[in-house]
KOLDO-700811 format. One record per residue (C-alpha): residue in one letter; x, y, z; residue number from 0. Coordinates in steps of 0.5 Angstrom, whole numbers, plus 500, padded with zeros to 3 digits. Example, Ala and Ser with C-alpha at 12.3 -4.5 7.8 and 13.67 -1.06 7.14 Angstrom:
BEGIN
+------+-----+-----+-----+------+
: resn :   X :   Y :   Z : resi :
+------+-----+-----+-----+------+
:    A : 525 : 491 : 516 :    0 :
:    S : 527 : 498 : 514 :    1 :
+------+-----+-----+-----+------+
***
This chain:
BEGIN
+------+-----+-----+-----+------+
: resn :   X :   Y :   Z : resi :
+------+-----+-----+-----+------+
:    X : 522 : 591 : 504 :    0 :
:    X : 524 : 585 : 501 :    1 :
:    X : 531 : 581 : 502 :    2 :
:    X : 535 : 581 : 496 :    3 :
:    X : 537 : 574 : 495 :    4 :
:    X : 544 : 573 : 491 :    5 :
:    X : 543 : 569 : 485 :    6 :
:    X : 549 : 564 : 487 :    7 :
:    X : 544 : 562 : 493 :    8 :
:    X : 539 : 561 : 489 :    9 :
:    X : 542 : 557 : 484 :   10 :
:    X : 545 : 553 : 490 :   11 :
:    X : 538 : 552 : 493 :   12 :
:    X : 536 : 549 : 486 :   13 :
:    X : 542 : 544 : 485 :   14 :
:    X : 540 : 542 : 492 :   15 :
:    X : 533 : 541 : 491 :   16 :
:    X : 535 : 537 : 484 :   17 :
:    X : 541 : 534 : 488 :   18 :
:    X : 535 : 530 : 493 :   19 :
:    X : 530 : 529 : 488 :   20 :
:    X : 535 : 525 : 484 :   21 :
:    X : 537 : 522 : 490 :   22 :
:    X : 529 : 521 : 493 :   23 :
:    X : 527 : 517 : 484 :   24 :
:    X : 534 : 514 : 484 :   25 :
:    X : 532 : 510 : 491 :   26 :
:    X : 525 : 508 : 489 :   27 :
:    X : 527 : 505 : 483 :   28 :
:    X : 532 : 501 : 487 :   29 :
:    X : 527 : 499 : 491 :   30 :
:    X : 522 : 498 : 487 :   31 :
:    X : 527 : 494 : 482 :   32 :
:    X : 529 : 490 : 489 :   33 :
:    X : 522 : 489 : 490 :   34 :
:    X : 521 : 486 : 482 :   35 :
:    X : 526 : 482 : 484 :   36 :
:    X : 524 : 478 : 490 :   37 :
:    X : 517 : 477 : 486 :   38 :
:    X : 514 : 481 : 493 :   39 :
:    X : 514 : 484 : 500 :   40 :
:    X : 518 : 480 : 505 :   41 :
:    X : 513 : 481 : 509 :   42 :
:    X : 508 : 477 : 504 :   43 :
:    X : 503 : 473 : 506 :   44 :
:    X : 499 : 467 : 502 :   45 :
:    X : 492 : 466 : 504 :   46 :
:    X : 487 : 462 : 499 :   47 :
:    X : 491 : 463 : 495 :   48 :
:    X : 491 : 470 : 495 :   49 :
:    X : 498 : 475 : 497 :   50 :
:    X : 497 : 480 : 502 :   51 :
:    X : 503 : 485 : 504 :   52 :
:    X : 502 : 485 : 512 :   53 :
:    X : 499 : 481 : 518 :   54 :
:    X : 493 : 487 : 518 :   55 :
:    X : 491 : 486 : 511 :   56 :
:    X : 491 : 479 : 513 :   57 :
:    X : 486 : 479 : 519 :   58 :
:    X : 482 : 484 : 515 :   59 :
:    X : 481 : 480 : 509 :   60 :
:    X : 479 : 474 : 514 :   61 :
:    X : 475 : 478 : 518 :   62 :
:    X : 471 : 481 : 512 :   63 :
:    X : 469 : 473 : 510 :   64 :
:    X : 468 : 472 : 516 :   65 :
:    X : 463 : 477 : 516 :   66 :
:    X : 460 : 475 : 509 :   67 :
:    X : 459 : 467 : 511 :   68 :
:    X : 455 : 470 : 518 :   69 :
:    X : 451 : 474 : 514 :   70 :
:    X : 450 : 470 : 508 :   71 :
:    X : 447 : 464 : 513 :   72 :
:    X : 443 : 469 : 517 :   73 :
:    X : 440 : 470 : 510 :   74 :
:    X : 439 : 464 : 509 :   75 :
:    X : 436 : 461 : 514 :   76 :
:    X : 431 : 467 : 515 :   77 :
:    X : 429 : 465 : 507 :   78 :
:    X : 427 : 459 : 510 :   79 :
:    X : 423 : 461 : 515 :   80 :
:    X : 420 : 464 : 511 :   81 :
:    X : 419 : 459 : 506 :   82 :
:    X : 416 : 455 : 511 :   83 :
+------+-----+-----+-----+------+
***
């Protein structure tokens, strides 16, 4: 047997869930307006130019070019190996 709900609760729960949707985008405006604001994250980091939001991103930025230099040398002097 199914439970009879009263329309007066589900017309509660739908001012509820209204209620938290409008309180969740009226925060992320707020947010993303403060964020506009500042020109970007707090935590923003500048390297090579370039921003990056956290310290991670950052050290994996840096170890991915870190990576490309080693790879690129090895390449390269594997081709001149071979040249000669």
């Amino acid at each position: 047997e199914k439970k009879k709900i009263s329309k007066a609760q589900v017309a509660n729960k739908i001012e509820q869930r209204e209620a938290i949707q409008k309180k969740r985008k009226l925060r992320n405006t707020l947010h993303a307006h403060t964020e506009k604001k500042k020109g970007f994250h707090s935590k923003a980091f500048v390297y090579e130019g370039k921003q990056f939001r956290k310290g991670d991103k950052l050290k994996k930025h840096s170890a991915q070019m870190q990576k490309k230099k080693v790879k690129k040398n090895f390449c390269s002097a594997l081709l001149q190996g071979r040249s000669e």
